[in-house]
N, C-alpha and C positions, 0 to 999 in steps of 0.2 A: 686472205687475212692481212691485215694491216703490219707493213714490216716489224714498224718500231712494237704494236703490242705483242706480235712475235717473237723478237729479240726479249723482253721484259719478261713474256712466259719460260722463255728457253734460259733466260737468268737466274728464273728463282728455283726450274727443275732442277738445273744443272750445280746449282747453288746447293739447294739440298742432297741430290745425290753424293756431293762432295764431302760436307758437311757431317752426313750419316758415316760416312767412311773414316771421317775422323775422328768424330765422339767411338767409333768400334775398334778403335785399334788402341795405340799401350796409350796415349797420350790423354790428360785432360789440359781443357784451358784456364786459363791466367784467369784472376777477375775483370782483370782489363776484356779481353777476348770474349768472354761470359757474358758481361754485362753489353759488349756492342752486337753481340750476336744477339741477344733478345730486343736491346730497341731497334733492331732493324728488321726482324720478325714481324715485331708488334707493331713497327711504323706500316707492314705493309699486309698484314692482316689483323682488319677488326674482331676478329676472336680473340685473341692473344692482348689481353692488355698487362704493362709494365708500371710498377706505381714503388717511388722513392718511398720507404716507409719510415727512414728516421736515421740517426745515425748508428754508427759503431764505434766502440771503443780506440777502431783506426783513426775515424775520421769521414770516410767515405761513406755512403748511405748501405745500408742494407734494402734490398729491393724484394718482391712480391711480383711472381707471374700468375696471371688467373688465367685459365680458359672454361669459356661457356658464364661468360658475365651478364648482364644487364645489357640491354640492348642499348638501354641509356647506360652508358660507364657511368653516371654518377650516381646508379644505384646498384652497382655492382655487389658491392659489401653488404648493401640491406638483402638483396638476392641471397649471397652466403649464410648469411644469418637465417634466414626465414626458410630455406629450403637444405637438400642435402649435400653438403660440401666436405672434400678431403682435401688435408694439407700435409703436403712432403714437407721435409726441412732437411737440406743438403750442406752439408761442408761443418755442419760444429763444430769436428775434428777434423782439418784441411785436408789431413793424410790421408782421408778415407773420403773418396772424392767420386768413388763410384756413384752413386745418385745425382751428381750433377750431370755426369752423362748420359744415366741413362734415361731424367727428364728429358735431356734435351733428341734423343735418340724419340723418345716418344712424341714430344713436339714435332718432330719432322715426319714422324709417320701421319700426324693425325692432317698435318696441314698438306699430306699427299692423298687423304681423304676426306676431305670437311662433311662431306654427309652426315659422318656419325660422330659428331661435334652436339649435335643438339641432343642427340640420345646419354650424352654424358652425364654425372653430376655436375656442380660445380670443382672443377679441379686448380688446386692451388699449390704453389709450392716455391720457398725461398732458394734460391739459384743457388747461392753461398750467404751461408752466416757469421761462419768466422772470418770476419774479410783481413783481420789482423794477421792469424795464423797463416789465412790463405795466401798473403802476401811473401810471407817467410817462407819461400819456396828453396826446395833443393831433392837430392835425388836419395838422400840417404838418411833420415832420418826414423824413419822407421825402418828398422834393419830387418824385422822379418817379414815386410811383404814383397810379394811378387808382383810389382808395378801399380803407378804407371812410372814413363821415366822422369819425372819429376813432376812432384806434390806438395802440398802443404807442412803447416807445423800444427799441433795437438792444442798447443797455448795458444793464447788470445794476444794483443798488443800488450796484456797486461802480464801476460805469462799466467792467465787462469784459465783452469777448466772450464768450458762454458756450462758443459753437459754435468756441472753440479752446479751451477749456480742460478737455477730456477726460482729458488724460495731466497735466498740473502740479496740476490739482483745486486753485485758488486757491482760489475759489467753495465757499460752505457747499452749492450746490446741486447741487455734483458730484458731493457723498459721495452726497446724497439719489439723484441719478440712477444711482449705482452701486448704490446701494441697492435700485432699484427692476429695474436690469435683472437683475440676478442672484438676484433673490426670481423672475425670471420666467423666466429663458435664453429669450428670444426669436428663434424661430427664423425672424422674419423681420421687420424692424427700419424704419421709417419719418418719416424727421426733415421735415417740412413746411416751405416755405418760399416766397419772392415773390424772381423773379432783378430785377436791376438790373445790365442793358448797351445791347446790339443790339437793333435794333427791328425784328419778324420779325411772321410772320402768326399762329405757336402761339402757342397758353394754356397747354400742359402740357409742359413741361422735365422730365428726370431728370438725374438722376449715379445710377450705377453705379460698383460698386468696379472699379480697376482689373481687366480681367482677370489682366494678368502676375502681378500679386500675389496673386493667389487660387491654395488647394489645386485641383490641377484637377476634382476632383467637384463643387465651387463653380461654376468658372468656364464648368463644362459645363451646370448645370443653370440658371444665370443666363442663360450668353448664346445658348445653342441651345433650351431649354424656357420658360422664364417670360417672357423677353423678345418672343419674337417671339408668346408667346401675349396680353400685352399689349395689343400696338401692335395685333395685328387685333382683337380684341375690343373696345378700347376705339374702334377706327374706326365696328366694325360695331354695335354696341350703343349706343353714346355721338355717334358721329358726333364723335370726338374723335382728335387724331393727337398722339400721341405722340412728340415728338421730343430723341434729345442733350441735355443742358445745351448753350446757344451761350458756350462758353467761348472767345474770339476772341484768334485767333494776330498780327493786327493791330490795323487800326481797323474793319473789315466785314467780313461775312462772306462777302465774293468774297477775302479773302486767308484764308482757312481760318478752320477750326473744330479746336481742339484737345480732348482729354479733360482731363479733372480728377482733380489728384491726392489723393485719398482721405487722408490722412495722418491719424494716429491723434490728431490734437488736435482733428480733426472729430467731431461726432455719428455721421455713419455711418463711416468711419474707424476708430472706437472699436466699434463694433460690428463691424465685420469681424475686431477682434482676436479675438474670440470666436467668430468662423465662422457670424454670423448675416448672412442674405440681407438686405443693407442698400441702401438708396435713399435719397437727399436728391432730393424734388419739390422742381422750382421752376415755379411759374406768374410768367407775365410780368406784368409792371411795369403796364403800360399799358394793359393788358385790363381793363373794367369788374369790378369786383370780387366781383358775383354770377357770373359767367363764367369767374372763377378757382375761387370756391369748388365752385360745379359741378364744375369739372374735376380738382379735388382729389378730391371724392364720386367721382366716377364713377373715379379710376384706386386709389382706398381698397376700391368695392365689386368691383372685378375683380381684386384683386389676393386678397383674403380670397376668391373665390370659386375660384380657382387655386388657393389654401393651402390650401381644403378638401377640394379634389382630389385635390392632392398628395400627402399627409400624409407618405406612408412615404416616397417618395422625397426628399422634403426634410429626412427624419431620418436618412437614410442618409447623404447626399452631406455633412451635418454631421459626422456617426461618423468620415466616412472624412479630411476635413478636420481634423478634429483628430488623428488616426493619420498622416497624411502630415504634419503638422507635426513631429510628437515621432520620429518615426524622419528625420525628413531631417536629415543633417549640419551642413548649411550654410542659412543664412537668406542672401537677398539681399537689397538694402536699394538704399534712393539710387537711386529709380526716374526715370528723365526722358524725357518725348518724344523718343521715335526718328526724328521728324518724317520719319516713312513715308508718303510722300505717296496716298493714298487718294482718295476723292471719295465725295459723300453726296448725294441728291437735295434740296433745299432750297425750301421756299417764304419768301423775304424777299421786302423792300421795295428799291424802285430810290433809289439812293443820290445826293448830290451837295452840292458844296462852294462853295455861295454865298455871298458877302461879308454879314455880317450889318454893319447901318445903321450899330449903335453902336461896334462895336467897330472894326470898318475891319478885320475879319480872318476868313480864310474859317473855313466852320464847318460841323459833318458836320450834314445834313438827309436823315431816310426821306421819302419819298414815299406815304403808306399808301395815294393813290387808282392806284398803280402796283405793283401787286401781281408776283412773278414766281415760276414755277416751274424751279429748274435746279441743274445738279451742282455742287458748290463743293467744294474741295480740304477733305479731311479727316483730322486728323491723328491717329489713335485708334490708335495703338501706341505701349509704352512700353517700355524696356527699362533692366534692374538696370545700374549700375556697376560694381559693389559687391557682395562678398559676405562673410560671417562663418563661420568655425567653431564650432558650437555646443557647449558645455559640457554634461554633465551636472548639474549640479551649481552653486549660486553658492551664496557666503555673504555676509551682511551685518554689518555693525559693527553692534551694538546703538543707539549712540548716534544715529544715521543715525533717528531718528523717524517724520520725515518722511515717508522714503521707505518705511518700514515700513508705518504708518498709511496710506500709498495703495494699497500689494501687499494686505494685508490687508481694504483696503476692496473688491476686487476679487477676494476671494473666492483668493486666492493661497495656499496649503499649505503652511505654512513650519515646519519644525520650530527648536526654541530648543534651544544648546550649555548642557548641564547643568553641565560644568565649565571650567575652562581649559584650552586645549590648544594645542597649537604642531604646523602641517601645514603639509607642501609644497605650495602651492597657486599659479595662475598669477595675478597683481596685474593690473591696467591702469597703465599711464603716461602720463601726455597729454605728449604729446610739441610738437602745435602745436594754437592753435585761432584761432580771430579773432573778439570780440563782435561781436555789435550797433552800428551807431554810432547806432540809435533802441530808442528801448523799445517794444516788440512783448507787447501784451495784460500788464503790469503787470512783462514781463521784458527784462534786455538779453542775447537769446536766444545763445547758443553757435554757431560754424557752422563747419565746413573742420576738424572733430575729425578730429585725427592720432593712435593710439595706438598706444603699442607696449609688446607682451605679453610676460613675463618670470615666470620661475618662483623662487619665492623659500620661504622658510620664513617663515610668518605666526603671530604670536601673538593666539589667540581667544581670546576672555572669555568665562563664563559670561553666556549672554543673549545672544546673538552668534544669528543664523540661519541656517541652513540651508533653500536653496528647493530642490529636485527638480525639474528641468525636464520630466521625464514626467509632465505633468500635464494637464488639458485646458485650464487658462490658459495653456500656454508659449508661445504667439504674443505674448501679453501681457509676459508675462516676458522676455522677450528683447528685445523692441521698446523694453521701457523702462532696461534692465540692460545691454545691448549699446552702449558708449559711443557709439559713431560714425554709432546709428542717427539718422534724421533727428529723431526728438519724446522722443530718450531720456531720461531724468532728468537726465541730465549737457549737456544744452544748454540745458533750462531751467532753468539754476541749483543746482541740487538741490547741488553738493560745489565752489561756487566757494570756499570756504574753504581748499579743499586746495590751491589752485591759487594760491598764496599763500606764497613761503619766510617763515616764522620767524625764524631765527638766522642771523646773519652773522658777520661778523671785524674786528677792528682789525688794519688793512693792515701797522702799526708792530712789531705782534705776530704776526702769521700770519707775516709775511715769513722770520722766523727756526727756521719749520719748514719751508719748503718741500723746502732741501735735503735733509732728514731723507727726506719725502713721495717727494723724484723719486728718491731712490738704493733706496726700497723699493719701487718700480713704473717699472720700466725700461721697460713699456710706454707709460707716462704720461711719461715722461721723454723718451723719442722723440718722442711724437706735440707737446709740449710746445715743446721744442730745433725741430722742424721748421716748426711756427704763429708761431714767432720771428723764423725764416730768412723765412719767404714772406707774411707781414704785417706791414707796414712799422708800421698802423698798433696793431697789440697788442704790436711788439717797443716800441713808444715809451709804452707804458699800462702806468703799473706796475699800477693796481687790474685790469686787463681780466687781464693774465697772471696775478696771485693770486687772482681770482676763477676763470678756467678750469682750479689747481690745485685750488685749494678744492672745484670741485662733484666732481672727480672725487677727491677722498679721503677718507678713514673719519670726516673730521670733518664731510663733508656730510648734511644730514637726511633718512634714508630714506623720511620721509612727503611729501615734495614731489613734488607732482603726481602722485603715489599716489593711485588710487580707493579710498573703503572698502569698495569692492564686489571679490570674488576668487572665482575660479573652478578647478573639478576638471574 
């Protein structure tokens, strides 16, 4: 053998055996370290392609590793698209950093055997996304986990959540992540992460989307096929159990275990909008941190190994997913615990409430050398409040930007009004709502949306849009367009402008039209003369009685609490 190709093979073994040793023990790397460990991978295996995808809120690019692409890389993404592709997403929360290790722990196995490269799907997955956060490194910020010895921060450059910011897209890094899932349509979606609650004997937590909420080709191929092929597998290959998120209904988990609401300002949330089979892992807090990252590896390499199984059946149950969206009527929304009382087999710890020294006040303590195995109530059904009638049809105000620039980011089908025109179209009204009384991720979010639907003649402008809800975004569309829904645009703020009267009256002056007002609406005059009779205190208000004439007459402004959003 030729020296020098000798020395090069014995580099890059030696290289990886190194490597592997390092991603398994307490430590993760830098973004620095991260991001030159994959272009030097990539520079030196054509499987592994590396692609700047845009920036972040830092500064620095957010990046995209694919393996088993396009033989031509400049059809890689159409390959994703057209066939069956999974996408990790590591570091939203820096702290929780296990997934970028244990990608790159699976990169180094697989490039120690390329054979079964081509039997894969397409496998995709961002290194780090919060490069902000990830930069704010230190050893103690998250006070209850158990390594590695120095990690990220939870905030972003901006100091926001990312893993809420799916649907408002504060974040420069949410175009990019829009960016990236829709170059791929990932048809099956994996946000990594480290839980912080209950202290149990698992390393490996999920969230699953709601079922209620899923098309049922989804909810069938989730929770009767992939799910239960997991849990045994991962027991039996991994000697790894798989359990619930422990989302706790009280203080432990002897008062129940609830589900978790998916909502669309989550990472996988946001991905279900688009009918991808979405997971949020959480490994526990307290588990040594080689112990998480393993457990991350091992439910990453069973799950792409299901995916590659699957293929067809997981492109159908999608097909069919987004065809049961677009022909059903109604979307239901406003999902809450039906606190259907269940039970779940459970391995925790024996629990108890002894007076801690300093404070003189009891305090919850696990017991971890008192292990137990037993049924604990479980509350894993949810059901709708709430249901909407679907439009064919919305249009947008031009001027509405915003809200334009995030449909459009999101791959949304919008046609533009080439002239002016004037259409019977149904308005929203908000009728009641109630903020925030704290600021919730950088907004004083909307909540208790009352609206009421009303058909009116609208005058459009050229540059005005038109969406089509027969689309395969209309889960999307609706979720964000549908006032009342729970992450719509209209509770993050998106048209607090409208919600706002402009013009008023001088009471000196308005006073001496009323009579003109009540003798032309004899209906207003009734209801007017009766609110006099039977309110002691608005018969004694002159402003309360010309302001309840005013809103109801042709001098009041049609744009108050008018959405600019209308619907056919």
């Amino acid at each position: 053998m030729n020296r020098w190709i000798f020395l090069i093979l014995f580099t890059i073994i030696f290289s990886n055996v190194n490597s592997q040793e390092k991603w398994s023990g307490n430590t993760t790397p830098t973004y620095s370290e991260l991001i030159t460990h994959l272009k030097k991978i990539s520079s030196l295996h054509s499987e592994i392609e590396l692609y700047n995808m845009g920036p972040s809120d830092y500064g620095l690019p957010i990046y995209l590793c694919i393996v088993n692409g396009a033989k031509d890389s400049t059809n890689t993404f159409k390959k994703a698209r057209e066939e069956t592709t999974i996408l990790f997403n590591n570091a939203i929360h820096p702290g929780e950093p296990d997934g970028i290790n244990a990608c790159l722990i699976w990169l180094d196995d697989l490039l120690n055997n390329k054979k079964s490269i081509k039997k894969l799907p397409v496998v995709a997955f961002i290194p780090a996304y919060n490069i902000g956060g990830m930069l704010n490194r230190s050893s103690n910020s998250r006070a209850n986990q158990n390594g590695p010895n120095e990690y990220g921060f939870r905030g972003n450059a901006q100091n926001l959540d990312l893993n809420r910011d799916f649907i408002k897209m504060d974040a420069v890094n949410s175009f990019t992540f829009a960016k990236i899932f829709h170059a791929l349509d990932p048809d099956v979606f994996v946000d990594n992460h480290v839980s912080n609650g209950a202290d149990y004997q698992y390393v490996l937590t999920y969230i699953s989307s709601l079922r209620e909420r899923l098309a049922p080709s989804l909810n069938s191929i989730i929770y009767d096929r992939l799910l239960p092929n997991l849990e045994k597998n991962l027991k039996e290959n991994h000697n790894i159990d798989l359990f619930p998120y422990v989302d706790l209904k009280e203080k432990t988990p002897n008062e129940g275990i609830v589900s978790f609401n998916d909502l669309p300002r989550y990472a996988m949330g946001y991905g279900s909008l688009f009918h991808s089979i979405s997971f949020t892992v959480e490994t526990h807090m307290l588990k040594p941190f080689p112990l998480r990252v393993e457990a991350t590896l091992a439910f990453m390499k069973e799950l792409i190994k299901w995916t590659s199984l699957n293929k067809s059946s997981i492109e159908k149950s999608r097909d069919e997913a987004r065809r049961f969206v677009i022909e059903s009527p109604y979307l239901k929304y406003n999902y809450i615990n039906s606190y259907k009382k269940d039970s779940i087999l459970f391995k925790g710890y024996e629990h108890s409430f002894p007076v801690h020294k300093i404070t003189g006040l009891s305090r919850l303590k696990y017991d971890t050398n008192k292990s137990y195995t037993k049924y604990v109530p479980y509350y894993n059904s949810s059901v709708a409040k709430d249901s909407v009638q679907l439009p064919k049809f919305y249009y947008i105000n031009a001027q509405e930007k915003d809200v334009v620039e995030r449909l459009l980011a999101n791959k949304v089908k919008m046609t533009k009004m080439l002239q002016d025109t004037i259409i019977n179209l149904g308005v929203y009204r908000l009728v009641d709502f109630a903020p925030s009384k704290k600021p919730y991720e950088g907004h004083y979010k909307l909540k208790n949306v009352k609206v009421q639907r009303d058909k009116e003649l609208v005058q459009l402008k050229k540059g005005d849009w038109m969406v089509n809800s027969n689309q395969d975004a209309a889960l999307f569309i609706h979720s964000v367009l549908q006032p009342e829904l729970e992450d719509a645009y209209l509770s993050w703020n998106f048209f607090d402008s409208y919600l706002q009267q402009k013009e008023y009256f001088s009471s000196y002056v308005f006073i001496d039209k009323i009579e003109e007002i009540l003798n032309n609406d004899l209906k207003l005059k009734k209801e007017y003369e009766l609110k006099r009779k039977e309110d002691t205190a608005f018969a004694n208000s002159e402003w309360d009685q010309l302001y309840f004439i005013y809103k109801r007459s042709p001098y009041f402004e049609k744009s108050f609490n008018r959405l600019p959003i209308y619907f056919q």
